[in-house]
C-alpha positions as CSV (number, residue, x, y, z in Angstrom):
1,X,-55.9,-42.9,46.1
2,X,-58.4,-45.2,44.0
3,X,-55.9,-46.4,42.1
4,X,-57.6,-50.1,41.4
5,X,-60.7,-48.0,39.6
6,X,-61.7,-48.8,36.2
7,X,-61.1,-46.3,33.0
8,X,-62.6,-46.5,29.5
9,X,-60.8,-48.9,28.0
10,X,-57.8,-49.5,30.5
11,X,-57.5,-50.2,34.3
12,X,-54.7,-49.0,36.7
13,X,-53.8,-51.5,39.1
14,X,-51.6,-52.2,42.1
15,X,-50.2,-55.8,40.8
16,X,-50.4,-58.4,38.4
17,X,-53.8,-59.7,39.1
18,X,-55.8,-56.6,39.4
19,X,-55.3,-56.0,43.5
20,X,-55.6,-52.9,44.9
21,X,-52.1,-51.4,46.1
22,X,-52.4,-51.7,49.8
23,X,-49.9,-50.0,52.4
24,X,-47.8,-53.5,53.8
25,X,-46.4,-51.8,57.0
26,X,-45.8,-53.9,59.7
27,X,-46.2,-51.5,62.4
28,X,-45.3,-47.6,63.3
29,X,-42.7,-45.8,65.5
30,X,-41.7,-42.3,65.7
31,X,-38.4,-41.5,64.1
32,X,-37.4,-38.0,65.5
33,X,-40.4,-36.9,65.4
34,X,-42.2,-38.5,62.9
35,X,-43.5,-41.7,62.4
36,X,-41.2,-44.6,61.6
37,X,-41.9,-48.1,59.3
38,X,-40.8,-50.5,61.4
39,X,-40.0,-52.8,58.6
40,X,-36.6,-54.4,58.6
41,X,-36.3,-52.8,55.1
42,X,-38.9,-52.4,52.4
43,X,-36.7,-52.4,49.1
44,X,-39.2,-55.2,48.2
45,X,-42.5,-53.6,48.8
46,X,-41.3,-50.6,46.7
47,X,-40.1,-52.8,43.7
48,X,-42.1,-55.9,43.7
49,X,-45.2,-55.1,45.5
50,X,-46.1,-51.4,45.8
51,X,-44.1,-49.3,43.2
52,X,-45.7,-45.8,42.9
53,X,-47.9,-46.5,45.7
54,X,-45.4,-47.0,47.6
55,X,-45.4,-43.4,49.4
56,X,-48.4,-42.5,49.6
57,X,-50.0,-45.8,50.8
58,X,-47.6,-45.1,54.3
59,X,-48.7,-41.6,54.0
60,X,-52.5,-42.4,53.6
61,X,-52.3,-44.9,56.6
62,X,-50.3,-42.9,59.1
63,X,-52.2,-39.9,58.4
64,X,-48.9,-37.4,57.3
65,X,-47.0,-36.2,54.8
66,X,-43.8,-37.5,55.9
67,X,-42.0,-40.8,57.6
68,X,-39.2,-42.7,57.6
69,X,-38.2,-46.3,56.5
70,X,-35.5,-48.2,54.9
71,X,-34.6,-49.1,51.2
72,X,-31.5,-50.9,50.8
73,X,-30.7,-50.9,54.9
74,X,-30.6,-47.4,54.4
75,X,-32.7,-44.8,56.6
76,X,-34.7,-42.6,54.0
77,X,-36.9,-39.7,54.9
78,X,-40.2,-40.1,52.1
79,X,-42.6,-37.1,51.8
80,X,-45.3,-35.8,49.7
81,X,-47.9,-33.4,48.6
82,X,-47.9,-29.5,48.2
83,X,-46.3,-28.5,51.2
84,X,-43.6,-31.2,50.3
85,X,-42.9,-30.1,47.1
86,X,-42.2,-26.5,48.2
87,X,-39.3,-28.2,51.1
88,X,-37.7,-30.0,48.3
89,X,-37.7,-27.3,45.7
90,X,-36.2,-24.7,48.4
91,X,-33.4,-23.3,46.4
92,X,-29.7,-24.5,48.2
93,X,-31.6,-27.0,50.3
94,X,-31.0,-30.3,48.4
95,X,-28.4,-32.1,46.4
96,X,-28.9,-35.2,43.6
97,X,-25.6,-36.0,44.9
98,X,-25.2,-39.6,45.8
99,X,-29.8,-39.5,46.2
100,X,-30.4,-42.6,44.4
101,X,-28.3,-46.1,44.6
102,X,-25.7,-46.2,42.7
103,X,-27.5,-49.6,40.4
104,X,-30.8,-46.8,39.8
105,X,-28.7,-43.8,39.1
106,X,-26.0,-45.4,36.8
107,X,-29.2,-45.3,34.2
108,X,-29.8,-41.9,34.3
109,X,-26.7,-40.5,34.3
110,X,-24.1,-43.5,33.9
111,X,-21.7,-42.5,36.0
112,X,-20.2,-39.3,37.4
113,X,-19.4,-35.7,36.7
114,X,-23.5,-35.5,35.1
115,X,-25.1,-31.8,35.9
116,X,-27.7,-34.0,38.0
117,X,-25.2,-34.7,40.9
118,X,-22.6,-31.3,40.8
119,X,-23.6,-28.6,43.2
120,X,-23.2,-24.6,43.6
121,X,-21.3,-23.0,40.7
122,X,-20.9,-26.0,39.0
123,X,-24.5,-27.2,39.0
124,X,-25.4,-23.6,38.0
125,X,-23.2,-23.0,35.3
126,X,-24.1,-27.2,33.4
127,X,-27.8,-25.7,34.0
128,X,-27.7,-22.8,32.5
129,X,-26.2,-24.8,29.3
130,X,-28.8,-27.2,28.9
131,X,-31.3,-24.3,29.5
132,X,-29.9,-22.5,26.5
133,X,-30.7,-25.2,24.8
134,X,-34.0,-24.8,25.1
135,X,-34.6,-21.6,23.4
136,X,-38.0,-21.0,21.3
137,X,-36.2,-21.1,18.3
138,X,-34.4,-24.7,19.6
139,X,-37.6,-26.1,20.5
140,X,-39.3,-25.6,17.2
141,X,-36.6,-27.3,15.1
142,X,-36.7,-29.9,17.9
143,X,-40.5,-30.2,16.7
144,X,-40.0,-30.0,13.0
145,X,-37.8,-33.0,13.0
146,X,-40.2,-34.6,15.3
147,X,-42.6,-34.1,12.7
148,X,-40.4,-35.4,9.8
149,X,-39.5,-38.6,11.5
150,X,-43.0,-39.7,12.8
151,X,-44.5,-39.1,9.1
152,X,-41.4,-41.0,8.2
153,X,-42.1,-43.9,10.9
154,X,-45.9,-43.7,10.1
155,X,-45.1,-44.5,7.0
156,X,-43.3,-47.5,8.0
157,X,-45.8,-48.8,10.3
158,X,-48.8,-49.0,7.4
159,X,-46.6,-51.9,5.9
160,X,-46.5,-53.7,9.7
161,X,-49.2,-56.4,10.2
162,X,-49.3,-54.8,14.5
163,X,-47.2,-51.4,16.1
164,X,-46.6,-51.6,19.3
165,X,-46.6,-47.8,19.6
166,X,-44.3,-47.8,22.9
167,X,-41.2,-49.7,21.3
168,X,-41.8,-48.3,17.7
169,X,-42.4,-44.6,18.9
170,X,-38.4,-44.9,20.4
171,X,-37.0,-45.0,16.6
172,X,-38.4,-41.4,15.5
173,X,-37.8,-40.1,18.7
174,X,-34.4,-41.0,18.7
175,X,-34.0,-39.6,15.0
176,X,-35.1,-37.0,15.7
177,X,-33.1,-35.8,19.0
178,X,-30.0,-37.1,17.8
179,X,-29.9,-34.8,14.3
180,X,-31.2,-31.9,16.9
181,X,-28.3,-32.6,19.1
182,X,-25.8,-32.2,16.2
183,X,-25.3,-35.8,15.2
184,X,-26.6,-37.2,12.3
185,X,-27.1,-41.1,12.4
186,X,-27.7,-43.7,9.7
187,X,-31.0,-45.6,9.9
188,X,-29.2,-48.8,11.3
189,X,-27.5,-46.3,14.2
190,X,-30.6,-44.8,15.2
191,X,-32.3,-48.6,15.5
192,X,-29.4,-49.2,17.7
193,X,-29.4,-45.9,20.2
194,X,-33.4,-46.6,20.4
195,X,-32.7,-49.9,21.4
196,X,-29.9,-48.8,23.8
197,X,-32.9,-45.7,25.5
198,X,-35.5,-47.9,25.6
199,X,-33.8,-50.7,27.8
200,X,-31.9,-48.0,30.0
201,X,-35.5,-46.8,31.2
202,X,-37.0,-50.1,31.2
203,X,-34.1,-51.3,33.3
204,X,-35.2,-48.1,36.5
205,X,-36.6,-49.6,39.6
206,X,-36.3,-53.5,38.3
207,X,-34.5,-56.3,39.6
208,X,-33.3,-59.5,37.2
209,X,-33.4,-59.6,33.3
210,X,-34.8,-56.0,33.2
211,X,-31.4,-54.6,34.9
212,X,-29.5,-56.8,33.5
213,X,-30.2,-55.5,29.9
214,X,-30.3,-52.4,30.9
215,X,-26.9,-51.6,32.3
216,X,-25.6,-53.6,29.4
217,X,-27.2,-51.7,26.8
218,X,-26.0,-48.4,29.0
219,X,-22.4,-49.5,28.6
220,X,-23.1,-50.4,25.0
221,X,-24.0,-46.3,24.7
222,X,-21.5,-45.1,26.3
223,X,-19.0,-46.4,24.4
224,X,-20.5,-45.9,21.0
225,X,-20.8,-42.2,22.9
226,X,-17.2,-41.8,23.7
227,X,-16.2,-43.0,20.6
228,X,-18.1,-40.6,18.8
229,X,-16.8,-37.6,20.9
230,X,-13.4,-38.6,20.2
231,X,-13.9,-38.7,16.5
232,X,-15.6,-34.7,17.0
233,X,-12.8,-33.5,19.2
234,X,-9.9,-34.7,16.7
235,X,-12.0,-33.3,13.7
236,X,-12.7,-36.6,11.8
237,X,-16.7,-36.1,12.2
238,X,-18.4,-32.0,12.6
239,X,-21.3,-31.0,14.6
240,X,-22.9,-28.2,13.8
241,X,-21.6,-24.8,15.2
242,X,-23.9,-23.8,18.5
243,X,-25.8,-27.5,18.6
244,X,-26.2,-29.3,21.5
245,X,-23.2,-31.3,21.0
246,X,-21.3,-28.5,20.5
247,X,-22.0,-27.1,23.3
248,X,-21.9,-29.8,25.6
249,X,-17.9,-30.5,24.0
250,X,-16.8,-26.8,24.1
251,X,-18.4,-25.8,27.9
252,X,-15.5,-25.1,30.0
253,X,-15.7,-25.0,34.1
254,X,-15.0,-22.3,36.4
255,X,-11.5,-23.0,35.9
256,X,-11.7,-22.9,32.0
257,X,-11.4,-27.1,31.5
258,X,-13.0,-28.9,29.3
259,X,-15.2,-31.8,30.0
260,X,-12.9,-35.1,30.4
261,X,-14.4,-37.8,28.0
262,X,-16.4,-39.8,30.3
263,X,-18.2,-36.7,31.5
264,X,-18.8,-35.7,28.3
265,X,-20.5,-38.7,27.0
266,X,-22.7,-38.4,30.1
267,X,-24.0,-35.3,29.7
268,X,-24.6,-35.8,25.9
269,X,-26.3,-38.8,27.0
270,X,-28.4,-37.1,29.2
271,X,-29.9,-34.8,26.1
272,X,-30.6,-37.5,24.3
273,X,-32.0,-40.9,26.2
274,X,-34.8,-38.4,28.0
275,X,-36.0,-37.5,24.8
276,X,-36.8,-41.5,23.7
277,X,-38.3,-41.6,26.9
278,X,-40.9,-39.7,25.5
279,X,-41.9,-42.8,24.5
280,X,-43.7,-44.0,27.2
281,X,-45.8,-40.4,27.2
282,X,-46.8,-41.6,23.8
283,X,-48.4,-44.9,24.6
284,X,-50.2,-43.2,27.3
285,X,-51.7,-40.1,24.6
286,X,-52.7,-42.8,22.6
287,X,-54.8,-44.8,25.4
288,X,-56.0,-41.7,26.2
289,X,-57.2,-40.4,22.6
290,X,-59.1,-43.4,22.5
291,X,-60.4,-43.9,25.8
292,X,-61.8,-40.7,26.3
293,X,-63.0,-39.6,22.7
294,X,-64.6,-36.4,23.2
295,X,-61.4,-35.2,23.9
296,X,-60.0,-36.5,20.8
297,X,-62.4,-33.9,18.8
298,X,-61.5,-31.4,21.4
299,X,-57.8,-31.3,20.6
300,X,-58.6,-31.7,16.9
301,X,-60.4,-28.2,16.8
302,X,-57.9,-26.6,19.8
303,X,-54.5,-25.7,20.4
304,X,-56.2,-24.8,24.0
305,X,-57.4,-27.9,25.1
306,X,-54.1,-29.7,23.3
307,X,-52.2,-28.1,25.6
308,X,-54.6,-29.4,28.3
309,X,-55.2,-32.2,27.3
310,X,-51.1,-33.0,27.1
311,X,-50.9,-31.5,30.7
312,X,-53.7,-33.9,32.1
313,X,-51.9,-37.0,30.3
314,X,-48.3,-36.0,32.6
315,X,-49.9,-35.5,35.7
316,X,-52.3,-38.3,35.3
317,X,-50.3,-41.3,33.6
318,X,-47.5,-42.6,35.9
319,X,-44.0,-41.5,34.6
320,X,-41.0,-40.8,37.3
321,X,-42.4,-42.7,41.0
322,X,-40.0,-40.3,42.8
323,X,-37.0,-38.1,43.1
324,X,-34.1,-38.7,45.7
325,X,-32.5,-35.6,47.2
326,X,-29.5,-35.6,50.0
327,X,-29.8,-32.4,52.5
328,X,-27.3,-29.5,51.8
329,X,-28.9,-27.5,54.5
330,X,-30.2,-28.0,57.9
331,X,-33.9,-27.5,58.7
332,X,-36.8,-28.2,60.3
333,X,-40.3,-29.3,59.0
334,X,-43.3,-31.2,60.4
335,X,-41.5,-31.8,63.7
336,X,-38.0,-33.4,61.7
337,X,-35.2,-31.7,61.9
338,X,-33.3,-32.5,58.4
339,X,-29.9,-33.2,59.5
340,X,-27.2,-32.5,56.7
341,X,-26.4,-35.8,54.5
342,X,-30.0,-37.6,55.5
343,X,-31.6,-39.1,52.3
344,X,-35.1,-37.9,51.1
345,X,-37.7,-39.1,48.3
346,X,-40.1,-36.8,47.5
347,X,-43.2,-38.8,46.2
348,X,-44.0,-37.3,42.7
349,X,-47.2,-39.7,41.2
350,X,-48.9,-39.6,44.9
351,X,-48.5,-35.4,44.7
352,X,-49.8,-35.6,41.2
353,X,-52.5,-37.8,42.7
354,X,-53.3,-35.9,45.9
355,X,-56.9,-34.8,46.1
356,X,-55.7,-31.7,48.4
357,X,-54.4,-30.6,45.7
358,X,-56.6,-31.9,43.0
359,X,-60.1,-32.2,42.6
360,X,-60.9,-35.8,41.8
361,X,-57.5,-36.6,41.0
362,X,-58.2,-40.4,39.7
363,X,-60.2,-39.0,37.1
364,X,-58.9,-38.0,33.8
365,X,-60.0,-34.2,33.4
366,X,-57.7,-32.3,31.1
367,X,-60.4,-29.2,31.6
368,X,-59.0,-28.5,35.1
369,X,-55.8,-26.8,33.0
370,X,-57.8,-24.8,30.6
371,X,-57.4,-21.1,32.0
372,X,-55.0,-22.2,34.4
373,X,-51.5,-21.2,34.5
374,X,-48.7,-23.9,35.0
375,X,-47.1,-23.4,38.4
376,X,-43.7,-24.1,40.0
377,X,-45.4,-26.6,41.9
378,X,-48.2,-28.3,39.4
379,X,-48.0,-30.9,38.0
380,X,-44.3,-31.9,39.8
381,X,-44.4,-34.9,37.0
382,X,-40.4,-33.5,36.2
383,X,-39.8,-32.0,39.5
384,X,-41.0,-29.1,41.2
385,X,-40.1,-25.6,41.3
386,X,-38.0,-22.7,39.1
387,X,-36.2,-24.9,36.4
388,X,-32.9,-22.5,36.9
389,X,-32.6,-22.6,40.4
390,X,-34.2,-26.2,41.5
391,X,-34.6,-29.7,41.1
392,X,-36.9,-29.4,37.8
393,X,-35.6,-30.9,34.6
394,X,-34.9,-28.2,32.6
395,X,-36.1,-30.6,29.6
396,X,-39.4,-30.5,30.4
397,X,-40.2,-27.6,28.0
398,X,-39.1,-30.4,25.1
399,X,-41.3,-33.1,26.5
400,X,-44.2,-30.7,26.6
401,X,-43.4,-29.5,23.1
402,X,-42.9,-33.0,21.3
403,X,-45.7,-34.1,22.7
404,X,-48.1,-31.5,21.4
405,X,-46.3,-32.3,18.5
406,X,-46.9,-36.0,18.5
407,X,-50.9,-36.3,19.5
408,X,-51.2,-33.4,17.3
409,X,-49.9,-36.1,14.1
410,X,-51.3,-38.9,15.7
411,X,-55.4,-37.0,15.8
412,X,-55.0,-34.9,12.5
413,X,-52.7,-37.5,10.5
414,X,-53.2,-41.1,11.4
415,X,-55.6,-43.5,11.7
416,X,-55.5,-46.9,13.7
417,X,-57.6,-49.9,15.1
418,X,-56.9,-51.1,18.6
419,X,-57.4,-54.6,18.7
420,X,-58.0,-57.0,21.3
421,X,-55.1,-56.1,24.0
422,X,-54.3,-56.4,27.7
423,X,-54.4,-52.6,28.5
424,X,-54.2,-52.4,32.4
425,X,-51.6,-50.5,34.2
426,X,-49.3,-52.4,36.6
427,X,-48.4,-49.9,39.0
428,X,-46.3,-51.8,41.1
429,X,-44.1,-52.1,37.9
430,X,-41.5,-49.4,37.5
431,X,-41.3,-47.9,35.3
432,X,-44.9,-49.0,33.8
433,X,-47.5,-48.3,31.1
434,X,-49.8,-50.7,29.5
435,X,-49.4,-54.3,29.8
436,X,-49.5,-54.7,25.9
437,X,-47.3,-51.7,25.1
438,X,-50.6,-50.0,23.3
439,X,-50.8,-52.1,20.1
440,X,-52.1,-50.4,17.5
441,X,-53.2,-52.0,13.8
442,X,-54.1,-51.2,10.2
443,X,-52.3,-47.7,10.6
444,X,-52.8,-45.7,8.1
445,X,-51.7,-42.1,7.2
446,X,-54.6,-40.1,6.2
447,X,-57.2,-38.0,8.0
448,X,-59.9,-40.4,9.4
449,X,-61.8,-41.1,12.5
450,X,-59.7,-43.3,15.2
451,X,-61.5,-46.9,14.7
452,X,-61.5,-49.4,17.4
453,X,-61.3,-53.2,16.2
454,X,-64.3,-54.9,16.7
């Protein structure tokens, strides 16, 4: 994929000084069937060099969808594209059990007992939880506070010399899905939990400082979490009947248990950190409201191309790299046979970016979703596949919804300068967005043309 090419006012590149991502294999074998890196291990490539590239470059230069290599000494199966997708989604096939290292996953779920690594009944019945969670009638309350904290933050930012829109936009996100989740913070607490989100996701796919702060600020949450579920379950603080919290503290099991503590605090956790994460969608509306402008009039005057336009901004901006499944059961594709237990990544920004699947796929062109229905398998930016019965978050309904809520505010309700600002995309950083964060000044809230700084 051209992913060195310039944009309007940002470029996406492959490392720190502007190279393109190029595949570093050192040579090819087969590996039952299909071909093999022969690299002693390519943990390296993935994190230092390559990041989202990291997939697809192999698959682009060995001409297939699937090969083997090794991350961490460990033999992992990586695949791609449409046909891909559909093998990974296949309902019973794959478990999140034990599919990323344990130094990756203890940042998205902290530990275990999460719904993302149970199976069978159990998996079913923690999924069908958080998908009641999602109801219509959830989802616009979830955008009504969004709302009321990002006037509230906006208001903020017009007394702040620069915003840097990824860090700031963590604060009225995490207002705002904490009181929808039951709890109601203080200002000073919600500062503190969008401190604690922001470092957990920076702290995916890094090595040094990055990690470092990040499972430190993970520990921090959890125990402010437990704490805080302790103080519910002995009735010295309320949630609201049939919130979030409530529901995650009340769920029995098949066996009528409740969720031990640690659990718990997990899967609370787990409704509230993706939300902040949001944060990173924001940064890359914002670049895209300004780098492509006729689009800005377009979602002014359309709730159509909004939706679009929102749609191009997942599948085009680079989010999640990959997700990591272990086989439940045996079968054979492209010539492998997937053995029970064998690790697999299935390559999420290179399917998004595949031109089989869509046209011109390095170009931003929210029109190619107007009159065009959202598929199990398009974009795969939160998984692929039925969100009961696969690997798909089931929270991507609320990603989609606060952020038709957000670049709704930002194009009919704010106004901003962008001043002089290092806006390329590292994408052998992961997780990345802009190299400045997306600084923003002179924010102002009223109705007014975007302005760019001269």
């Amino acid at each position: 994929m051209g992913n060195s090419a310039s944009r309007p006012l940002t470029q996406v590149t492959g490392g720190p000084a502007g190279r393109t991502c190029a595949s570093r294999t050192s040579g090819i074998t087969e590996y039952m069937g299909i071909p093999e890196d022969r690299s002693l291990d390519s943990t390296l490539a993935l994190l230092r060099a390559e990041g989202y590239c990291f997939i697809s470059n192999r698959c682009r230069r060995l001409g297939t969808d699937v090969f083997a290599t090794r991350l961490m000494l460990k033999r992992v199966i990586c695949m791609m594209g449409g046909e891909a997708a559909a093998q990974f989604c296949f309902p019973g096939r794959f478990t999140r059990r034990d599919a990323m290292p344990q130094a990756i996953l203890s940042f998205i779920r902290g530990g275990a007992g999460s719904v993302l690594t149970s199976d069978d009944e159990d998996h079913r019945r923690r999924k069908e939880m958080f998908l009641a969670m999602m109801s219509p009638e959830a989802l616009e309350r979830m955008s009504e506070l969004t709302t009321r904290h990002w006037r509230a933050a906006v208001r903020r930012w017009e007394r702040m010399d620069r915003v840097s829109l990824f860090s700031e936009a963590h604060i009225p996100l995490s207002a705002a899905i904490c009181e929808w989740s039951g709890l109601h913070l203080s200002e000073a607490e919600v500062r503190e939990r969008a401190e604690e989100f922001e470092a957990m996701v920076e702290g995916i796919g890094s090595l040094g400082v990055r990690s470092l702060r990040g499972h430190r600020m993970r520990l921090r949450s959890e125990l402010w979490m437990r704490q805080l579920i302790r103080a519910i379950r002995s009735g010295r603080r309320a949630v609201p009947a049939g919130s979030p919290a409530d529901r995650i503290l009340s769920f029995r099991d098949r066996k009528g248990r409740l969720m031990d503590l640690q659990s718990a605090a997990v899967e609370l956790l787990n409704v509230l950190r993706p939300a902040a994460a949001i944060a990173r969608y924001v940064a890359f509306a914002g670049l895209a409201l300004l780098g492509y402008p006729p689009w800005r009039a377009r979602v002014e005057a359309s709730d159509e191309d909004l939706e679009a336009f929102v749609n191009e901004v997942r599948r085009f901006y680079p989010f999640i790299p990959a997700l990591g499944g272990r086989v439940l059961t045996e079968f054979t594709w492209r010539n492998h046979h997937f053995r029970q237990g064998e690790w697999v990544l299935f390559d999420l920004y290179g399917t998004n970016h595949d031109p089989r699947l869509w046209e011109k796929p390095d170009e931003f062109r929210p029109e190619r979703f107007l009159n065009r229905q959202i598929a199990p398998l398009d974009p795969v930016s939160h998984g692929a596949g039925n969100r009961r019965f696969t690997h798909r978050c089931p929270g991507e309904w609320m990603t989609v919804d606060v952020m038709r809520t957000i670049v709704r505010l930002m194009v009919n309700e704010m106004s901003f300068s962008l001043p002089a600002q290092d806006l390329r995309i590292d994408l052998s950083r992961i997780p990345t967005l802009p190299n400045s964060g997306f600084v923003i000044t002179r924010v102002r809230q009223r109705v007014e043309p975007l302005r760019l700084a001269s």
